[in-house]
N, C-alpha and C positions, 0 to 999 in steps of 0.2 A: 514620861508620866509613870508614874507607879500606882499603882493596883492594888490596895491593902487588904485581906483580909483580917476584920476585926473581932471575930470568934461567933458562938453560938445565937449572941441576942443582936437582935436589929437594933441599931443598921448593923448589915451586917458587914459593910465595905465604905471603903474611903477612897478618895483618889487625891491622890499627889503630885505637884510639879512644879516646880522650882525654876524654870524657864521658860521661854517660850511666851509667842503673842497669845496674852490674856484671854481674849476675846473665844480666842479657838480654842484655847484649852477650857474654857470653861464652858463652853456648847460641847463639848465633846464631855467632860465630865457631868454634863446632865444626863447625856446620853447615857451611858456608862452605868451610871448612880439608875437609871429607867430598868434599862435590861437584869441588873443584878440587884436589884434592889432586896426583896424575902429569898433570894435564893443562897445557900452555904455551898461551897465550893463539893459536896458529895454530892447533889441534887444534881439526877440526868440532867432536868432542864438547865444548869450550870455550863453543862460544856456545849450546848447548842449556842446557848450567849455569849458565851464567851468567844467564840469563834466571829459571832457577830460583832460583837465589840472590837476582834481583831482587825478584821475588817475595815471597818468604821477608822481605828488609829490609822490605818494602814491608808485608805484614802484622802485622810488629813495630814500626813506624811509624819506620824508621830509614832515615838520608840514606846513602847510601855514596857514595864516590868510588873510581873506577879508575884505579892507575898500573898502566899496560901498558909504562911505560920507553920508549913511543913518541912523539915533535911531536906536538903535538895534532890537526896536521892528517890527521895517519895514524891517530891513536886512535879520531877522532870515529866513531860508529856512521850507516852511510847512512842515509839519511831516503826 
């Protein structure tokens, strides 16, 4: 699945997937669409959700990708 960030105005995200049983991707892209819904990818509350949202894929057994619309060298998550 992929993660879009769509810029400043709501919505402010999309979710993508091109594979995968239907059913679970799209409970999982409500989910998704819940936690991030008024939040832009600056907003502390952004990356508490996001971790949730990882989670969430992660117990669904699904790959996501993040476009944050940023060079990757700015995207990348510290280590």
């Amino acid at each position: 699945m992929r993660v879009v960030y769509l810029g400043p105005v709501a919505p402010h995200w999309q979710v993508v997937s091109d594979f995968g049983d239907r059913n679970t991707i799209d409970e999982l892209s409500q989910r998704i669409l819940a936690r991030l819904l008024l939040l832009p990818p600056h907003d502390p509350q952004f990356r508490r959700n996001r971790e949730r949202v990882v989670r969430d894929a992660e117990r669904e057994n699904i790959l996501l990708d993040w476009d944050l619309g940023l060079p990757e060298e700015e995207s990348s998550e510290p280590t």
